[in-house]
C-alpha positions in Angstrom: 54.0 103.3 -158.3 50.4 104.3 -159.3 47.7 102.2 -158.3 45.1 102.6 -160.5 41.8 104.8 -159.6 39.6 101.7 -159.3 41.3 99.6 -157.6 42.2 101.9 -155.0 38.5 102.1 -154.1 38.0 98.9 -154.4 40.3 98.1 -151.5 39.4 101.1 -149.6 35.7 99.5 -149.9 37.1 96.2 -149.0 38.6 97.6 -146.2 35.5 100.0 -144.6 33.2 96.5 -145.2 35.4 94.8 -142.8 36.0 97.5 -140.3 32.7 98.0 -140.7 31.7 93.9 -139.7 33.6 94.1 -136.7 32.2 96.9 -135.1 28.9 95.4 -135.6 29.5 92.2 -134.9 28.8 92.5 -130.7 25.6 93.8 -131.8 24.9 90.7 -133.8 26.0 88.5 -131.6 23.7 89.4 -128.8 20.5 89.3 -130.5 18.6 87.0 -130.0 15.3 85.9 -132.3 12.2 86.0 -130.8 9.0 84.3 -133.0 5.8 85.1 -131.9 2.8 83.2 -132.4 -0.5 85.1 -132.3 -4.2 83.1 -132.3 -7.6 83.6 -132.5 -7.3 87.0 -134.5 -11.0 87.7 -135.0 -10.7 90.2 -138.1 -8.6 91.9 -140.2 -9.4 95.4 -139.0 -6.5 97.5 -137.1 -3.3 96.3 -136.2 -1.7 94.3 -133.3 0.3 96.1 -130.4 3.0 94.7 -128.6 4.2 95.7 -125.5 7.5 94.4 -124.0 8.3 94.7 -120.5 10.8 93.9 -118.7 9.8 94.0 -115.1 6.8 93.9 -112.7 7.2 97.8 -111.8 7.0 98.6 -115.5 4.2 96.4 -116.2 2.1 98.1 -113.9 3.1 101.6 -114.6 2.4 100.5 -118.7 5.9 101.8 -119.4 6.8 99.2 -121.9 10.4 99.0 -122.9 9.5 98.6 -126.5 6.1 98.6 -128.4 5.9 97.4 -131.7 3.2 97.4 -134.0 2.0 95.6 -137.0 -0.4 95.7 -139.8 -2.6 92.1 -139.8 -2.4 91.4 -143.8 -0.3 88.9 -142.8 -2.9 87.3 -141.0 -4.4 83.9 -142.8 -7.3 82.2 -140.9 -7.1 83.9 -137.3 -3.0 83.6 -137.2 0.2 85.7 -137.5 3.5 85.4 -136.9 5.6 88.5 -136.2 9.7 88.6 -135.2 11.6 90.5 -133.4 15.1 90.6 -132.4 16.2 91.3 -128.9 19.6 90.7 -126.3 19.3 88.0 -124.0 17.0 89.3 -120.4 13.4 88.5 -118.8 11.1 90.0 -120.7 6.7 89.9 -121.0 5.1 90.4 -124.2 1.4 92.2 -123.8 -0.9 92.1 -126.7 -3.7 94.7 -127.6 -5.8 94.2 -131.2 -5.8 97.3 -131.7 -9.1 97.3 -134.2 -9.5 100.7 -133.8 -5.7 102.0 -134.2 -5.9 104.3 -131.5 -3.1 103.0 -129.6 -4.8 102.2 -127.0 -7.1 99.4 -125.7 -10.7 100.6 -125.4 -13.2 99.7 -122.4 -16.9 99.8 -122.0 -18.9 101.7 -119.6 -18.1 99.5 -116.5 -14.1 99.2 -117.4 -14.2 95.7 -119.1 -11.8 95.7 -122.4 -13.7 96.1 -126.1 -10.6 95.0 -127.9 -8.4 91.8 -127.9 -5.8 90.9 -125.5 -2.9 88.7 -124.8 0.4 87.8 -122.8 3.2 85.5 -123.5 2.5 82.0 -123.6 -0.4 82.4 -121.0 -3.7 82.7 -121.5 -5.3 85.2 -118.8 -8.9 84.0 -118.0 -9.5 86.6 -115.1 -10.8 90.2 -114.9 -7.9 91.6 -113.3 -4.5 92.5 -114.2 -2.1 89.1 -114.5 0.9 89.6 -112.8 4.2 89.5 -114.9 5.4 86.2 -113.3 2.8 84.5 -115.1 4.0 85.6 -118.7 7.5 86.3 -118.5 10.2 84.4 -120.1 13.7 84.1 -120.3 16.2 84.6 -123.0 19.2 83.3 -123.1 22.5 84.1 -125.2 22.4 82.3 -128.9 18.9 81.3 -128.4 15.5 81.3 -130.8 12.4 81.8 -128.8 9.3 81.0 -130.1 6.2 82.4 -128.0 2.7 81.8 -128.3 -0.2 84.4 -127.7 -3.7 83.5 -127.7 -6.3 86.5 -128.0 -8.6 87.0 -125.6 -12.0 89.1 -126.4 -14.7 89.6 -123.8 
């Protein structure tokens, strides 16, 4: 029997589609959604960096397991949101507004950041460092995580 040109590829499509699902599917299933909340942008200029870490020891070495980056046009009266998708671990989200798009956050003279900061749901009001305990969060299998991050500017 002949099976017709088009329907052969149609099945073979059918077929690779499926396969194809499966073999994706653990992927899928792990991610997790992550919302982020950022306030108090100050201006449009630049673009927001995030760092996420997943440890102290990386945290202080700024060896973030991911950065991501993203364009403000989004931004409507100070506020963003931004997603990402991530398997289930502890992880810290750091914040630079990058206003200058260098990459990197800027200090003064007398080491004091120029540009905005910001942590996962905390709000650091010291001059040093916060430690990653304060802003690290857990995410858990099938979960939607929404985190908040308030810019600081000094």
């Amino acid at each position: 029997m002949i099976i017709p040109l088009r329907k052969s590829i149609f099945k073979m499509s059918f077929v690779f589609k499926i396969v194809l699902m499966l073999a994706i599917s653990p992927i899928t299933l792990c991610a997790q959604d992550v919302e982020v909340t950022i306030k108090n942008i100050k201006n449009n200029k630049g673009q927001i960096v995030i760092g996420v870490f997943r440890d102290e020891p990386t945290y202080l070495k700024e060896d973030a397991f991911l950065i991501r980056k993203f364009v403000k046009k989004d931004m409507v009266n100070g506020e963003m949101k931004i997603r990402f998708t991530m398997e289930p671990g502890v992880y810290g989200l750091t914040l630079l507004d990058d206003e200058n798009n260098s990459g990197l956050m800027e200090y003064n003279f007398i080491g004091i950041p120029k540009e905005g900061f910001g942590f996962s749901d905390y709000y650091h009001s010291g001059f040093t460092k916060p430690k990653f305990e304060t802003f690290k969060f857990t995410l858990e299998k099938g979960q939607k995580k929404n985190i908040t991050i308030k810019v600081r500017y000094i």
